[in-house]
N, C-alpha and C positions, 0 to 999 in steps of 0.2 A: 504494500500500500504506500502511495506518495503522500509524506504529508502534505496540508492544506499551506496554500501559497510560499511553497517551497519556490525559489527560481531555478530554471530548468537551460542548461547550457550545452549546446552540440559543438565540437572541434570541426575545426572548418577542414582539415585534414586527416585522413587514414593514419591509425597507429598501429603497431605491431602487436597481432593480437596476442601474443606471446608476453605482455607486458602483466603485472598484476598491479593489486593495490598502488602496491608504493613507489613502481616504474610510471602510472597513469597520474597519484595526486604530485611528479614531478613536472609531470606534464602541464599541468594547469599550473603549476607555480612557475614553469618556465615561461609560461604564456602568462604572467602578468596578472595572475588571479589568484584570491585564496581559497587552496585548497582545505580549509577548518571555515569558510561561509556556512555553510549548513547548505550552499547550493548542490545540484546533484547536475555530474557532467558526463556528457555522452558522448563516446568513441564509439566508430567504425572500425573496421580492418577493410582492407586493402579489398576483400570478398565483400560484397555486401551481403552475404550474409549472418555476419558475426555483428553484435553490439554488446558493449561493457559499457557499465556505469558505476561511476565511484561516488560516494556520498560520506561527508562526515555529521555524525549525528550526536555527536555534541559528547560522545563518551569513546568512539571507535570510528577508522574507516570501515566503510562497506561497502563491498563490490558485489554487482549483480553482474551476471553476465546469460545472454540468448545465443544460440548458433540455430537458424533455421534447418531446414532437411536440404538433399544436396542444388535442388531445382528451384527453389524459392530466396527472393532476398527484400531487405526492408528497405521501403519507398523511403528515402531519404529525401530532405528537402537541399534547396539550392541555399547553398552557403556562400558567401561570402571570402573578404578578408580575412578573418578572425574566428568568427563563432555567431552562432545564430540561437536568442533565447527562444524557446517553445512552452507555450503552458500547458497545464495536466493533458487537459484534453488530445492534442495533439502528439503528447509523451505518449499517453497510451495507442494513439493511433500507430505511431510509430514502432512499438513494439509489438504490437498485434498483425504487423504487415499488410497495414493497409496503405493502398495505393493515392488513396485521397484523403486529402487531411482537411480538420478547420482551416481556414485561413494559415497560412504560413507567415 
């Protein structure tokens, strides 16, 4: 469950889905953001079909992570320079592999 008005952040680039926890909250820290916000941030791998998500919640990180089956991959939206925030709505769209989302 996400919590309520959590901010929700996608990498604007593929990371190595080989990374865990503490390769990924380097990543946002390298990228200019705090990894301890309570935001929860979204990696790709290079397949779209893998997504990890790292979240600090106030006591531990946590990592979620999805790998679709080998034919299916998650509709990702068009990113930017940097990163693109998404609200709940959308988070879940994203993970359920849906091809259309709320508004982007």
């Amino acid at each position: 469950m996400i919590p309520a008005g959590v901010q929700v952040f996608v990498a604007a680039t593929p990371v190595d889905s080989r990374r865990g926890v503490d390769g990924l909250m380097a990543v946002v820290r390298d990228a200019g953001a705090d990894p301890f916000s309570g935001a929860l941030y979204v990696f790709r791998a290079k397949r779209a079909d893998r997504v990890k998500i790292v979240w600090w919640d106030g006591t531990g990180a946590c990592l979620f992570a999805k790998r679709l089956d080998e034919k299916a991959q998650f509709g990702w939206p068009r990113i930017g320079a940097s990163r693109v925030r998404l609200n709940h709505a959308q988070l879940l769209a994203l993970l359920e592999g849906l091809q259309e989302y709320p508004r982007w």
